[in-house]
C-alpha positions in Angstrom: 5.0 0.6 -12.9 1.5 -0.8 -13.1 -1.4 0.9 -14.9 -5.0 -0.3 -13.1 -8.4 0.2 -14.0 -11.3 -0.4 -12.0 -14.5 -0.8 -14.3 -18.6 -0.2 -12.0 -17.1 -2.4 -9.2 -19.4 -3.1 -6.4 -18.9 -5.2 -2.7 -21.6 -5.6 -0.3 -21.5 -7.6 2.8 -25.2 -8.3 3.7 -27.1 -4.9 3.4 -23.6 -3.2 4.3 -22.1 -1.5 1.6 -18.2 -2.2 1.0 -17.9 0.0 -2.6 -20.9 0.4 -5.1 -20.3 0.8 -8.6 -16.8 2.3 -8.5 -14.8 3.1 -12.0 -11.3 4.9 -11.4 -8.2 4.6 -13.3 -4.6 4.7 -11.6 -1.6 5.8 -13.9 1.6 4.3 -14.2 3.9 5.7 -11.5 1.3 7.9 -9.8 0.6 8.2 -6.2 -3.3 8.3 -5.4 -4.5 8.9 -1.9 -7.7 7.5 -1.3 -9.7 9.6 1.8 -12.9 9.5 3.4 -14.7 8.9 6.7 -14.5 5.6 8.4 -16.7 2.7 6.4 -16.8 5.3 3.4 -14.7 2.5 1.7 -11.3 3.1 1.5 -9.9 0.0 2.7 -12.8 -2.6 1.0 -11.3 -0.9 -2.1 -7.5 -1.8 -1.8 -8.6 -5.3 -0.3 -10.2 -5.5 -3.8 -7.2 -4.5 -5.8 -4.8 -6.7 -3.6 -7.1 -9.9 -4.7 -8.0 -10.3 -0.7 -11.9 -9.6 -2.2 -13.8 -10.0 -5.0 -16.2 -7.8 -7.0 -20.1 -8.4 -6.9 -19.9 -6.8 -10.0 -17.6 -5.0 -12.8 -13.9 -5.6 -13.0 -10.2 -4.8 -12.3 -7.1 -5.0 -14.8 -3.7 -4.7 -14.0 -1.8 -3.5 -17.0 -4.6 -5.1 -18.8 -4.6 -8.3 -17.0 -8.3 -9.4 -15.6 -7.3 -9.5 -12.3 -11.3 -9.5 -10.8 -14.6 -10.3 -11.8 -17.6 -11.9 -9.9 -16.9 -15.8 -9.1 -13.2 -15.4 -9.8 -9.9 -13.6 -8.9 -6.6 -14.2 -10.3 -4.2 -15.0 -7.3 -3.5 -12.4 -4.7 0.3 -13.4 -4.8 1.0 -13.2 -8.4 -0.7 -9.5 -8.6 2.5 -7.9 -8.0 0.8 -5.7 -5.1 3.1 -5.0 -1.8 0.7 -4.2 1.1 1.6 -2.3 4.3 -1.5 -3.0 6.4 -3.4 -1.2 9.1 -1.9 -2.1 12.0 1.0 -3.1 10.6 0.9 -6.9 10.9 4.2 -7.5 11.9 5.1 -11.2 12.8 5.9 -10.7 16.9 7.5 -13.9 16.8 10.2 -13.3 14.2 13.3 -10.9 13.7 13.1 -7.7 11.8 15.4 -9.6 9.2 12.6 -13.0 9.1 9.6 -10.2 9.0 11.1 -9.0 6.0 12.1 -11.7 4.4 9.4 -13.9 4.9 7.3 -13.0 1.6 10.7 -13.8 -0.8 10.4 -17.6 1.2 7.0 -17.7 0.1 8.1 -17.1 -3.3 10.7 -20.0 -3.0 13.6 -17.4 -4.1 16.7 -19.1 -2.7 18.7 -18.1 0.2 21.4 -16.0 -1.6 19.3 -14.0 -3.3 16.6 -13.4 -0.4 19.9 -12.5 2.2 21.3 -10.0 -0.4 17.2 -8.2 -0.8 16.3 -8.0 2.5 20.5 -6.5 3.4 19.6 -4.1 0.5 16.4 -3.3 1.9 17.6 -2.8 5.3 20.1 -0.3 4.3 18.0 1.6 1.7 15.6 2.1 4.7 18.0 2.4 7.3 17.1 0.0 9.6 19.8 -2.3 9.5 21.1 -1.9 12.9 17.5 -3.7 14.0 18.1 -6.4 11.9 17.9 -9.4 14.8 15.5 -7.2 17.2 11.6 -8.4 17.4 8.9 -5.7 16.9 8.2 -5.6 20.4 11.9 -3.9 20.9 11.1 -1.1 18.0 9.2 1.9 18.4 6.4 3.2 16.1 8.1 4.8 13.4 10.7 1.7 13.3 8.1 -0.8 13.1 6.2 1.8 10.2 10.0 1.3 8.2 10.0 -2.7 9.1 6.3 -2.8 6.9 7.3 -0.5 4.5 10.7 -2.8 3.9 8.7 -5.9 4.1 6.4 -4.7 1.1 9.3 -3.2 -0.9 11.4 -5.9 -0.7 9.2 -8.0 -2.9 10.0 -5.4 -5.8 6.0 -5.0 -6.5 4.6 -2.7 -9.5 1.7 -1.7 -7.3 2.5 -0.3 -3.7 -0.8 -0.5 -1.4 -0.9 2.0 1.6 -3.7 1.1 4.3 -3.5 4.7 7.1 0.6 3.9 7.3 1.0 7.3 9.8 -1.8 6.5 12.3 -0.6 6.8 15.6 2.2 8.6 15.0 3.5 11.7 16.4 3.1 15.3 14.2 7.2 14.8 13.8 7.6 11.3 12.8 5.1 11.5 10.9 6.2 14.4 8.5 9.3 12.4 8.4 7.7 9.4 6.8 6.0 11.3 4.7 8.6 12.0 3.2 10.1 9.2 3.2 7.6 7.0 1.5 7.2 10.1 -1.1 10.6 9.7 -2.2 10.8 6.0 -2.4 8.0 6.3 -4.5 9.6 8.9 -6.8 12.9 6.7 -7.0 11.0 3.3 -7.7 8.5 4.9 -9.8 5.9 2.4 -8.2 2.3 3.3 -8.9 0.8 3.8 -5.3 -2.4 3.5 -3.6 -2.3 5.4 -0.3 -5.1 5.5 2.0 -5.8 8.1 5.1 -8.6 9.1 7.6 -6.7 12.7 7.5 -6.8 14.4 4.2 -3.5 16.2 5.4 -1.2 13.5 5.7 -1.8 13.0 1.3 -1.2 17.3 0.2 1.5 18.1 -0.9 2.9 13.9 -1.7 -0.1 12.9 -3.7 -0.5 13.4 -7.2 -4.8 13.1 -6.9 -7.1 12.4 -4.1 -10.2 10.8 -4.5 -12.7 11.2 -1.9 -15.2 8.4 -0.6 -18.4 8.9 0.7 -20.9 5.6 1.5 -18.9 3.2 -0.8 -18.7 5.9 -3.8 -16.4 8.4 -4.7 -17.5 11.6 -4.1 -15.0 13.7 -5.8 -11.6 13.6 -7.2 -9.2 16.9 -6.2 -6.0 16.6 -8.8 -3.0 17.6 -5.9 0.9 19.3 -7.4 3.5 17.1 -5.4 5.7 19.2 -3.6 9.5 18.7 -3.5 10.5 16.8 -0.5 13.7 17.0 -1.5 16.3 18.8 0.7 18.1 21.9 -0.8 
């Protein structure tokens, strides 16, 4: 679990506004959904938090750790934040198995150790029967799990969520709501998940906070519903 605090951060690029003097707090273990228009600044935001930006002004702690100020940034890669991106970003080129395992080589865990994370992984997501298949043979919602599994499988205190349902159907994507609302629950990983569609955050979310022009507008405290089946 991760505790973060943002303190008046601001990001512009040129005259455009990223985020302009934001303070929020994220509690350990909560899940925060982050909605607003497109360019209201949702995604400058998390980009900020992963380390991928830095702050024109204020700061951001992790569990107290300066993590961002202006003119410097503590590395993205030691923050401890799993990312499932826009998009996705799957690597085309490489298995299910190598997408997923590719940020444990990064770390230079050894080869035992990364085979028995991403088997785990696989299971715990139940994608392990896609194990040697490349993205291009998956659909939507098993290319959504693939991401998810990458992220996870680096064991990360702070889960970042960039619109993981777009483009999914109104089924599939109930089902991963679910889905990513339980894994939550079980790892107890404080999450940061951002939508276009203030529907695909009731009823998982424990607060939305609503962007409008790089600020937040308001903040709506949500009760998680149990996804849990009876």
């Amino acid at each position: 679990m991760a505790h973060i605090e943002i303190e008046q951060v601001s990001k512009r690029y040129g005259k455009v506004v990223g985020v302009e003097d934001v303070s929020l707090q994220v509690e350990h273990g909560e899940l925060l959904g982050l909605t607003g228009a497109s360019g209201s600044g949702k995604t400058t935001l998390l980009r900020l938090i992963a380390g991928l930006e830095m702050p024109d002004t204020g700061r951001i702690t992790i569990n107290g750790t300066l993590m961002s100020r202006p003119g410097w940034l503590y590395p993205p890669w030691r923050r401890g934040v799993g990312m499932v991106f826009q998009g996705l970003a799957l690597w085309p080129h490489l298995t299910v198995f190598q997408n997923i395992e590719f940020g444990l080589s990064a770390r230079k865990i050894k080869k035992k150790e990364r085979t028995q994370r991403v088997e785990r992984i696989l299971w715990q997501m139940r994608i392990e029967r896609y194990a040697r298949r490349f993205p291009h043979q998956l659909s939507g919602g098993e290319c959504q799990r693939v991401a998810l599994a990458r992220a996870l499988v680096l064991e990360p205190e702070v889960l970042r969520l960039d619109e993981p349902l777009t483009f999914l159907d109104r089924e599939l994507k109930e089902q991963l709501r679910q889905e990513i609302h339980l894994l939550v629950l079980e790892r107890g990983i404080t999450t940061l998940f951002v939508s276009h569609d203030e529907d695909d955050l009731v009823g998982i979310v424990d607060r939305i906070v609503y962007l409008r022009a790089g600020k937040i507008e308001k903040t709506r405290v949500m009760q998680r519903k149990s996804l849990r089946p009876e």
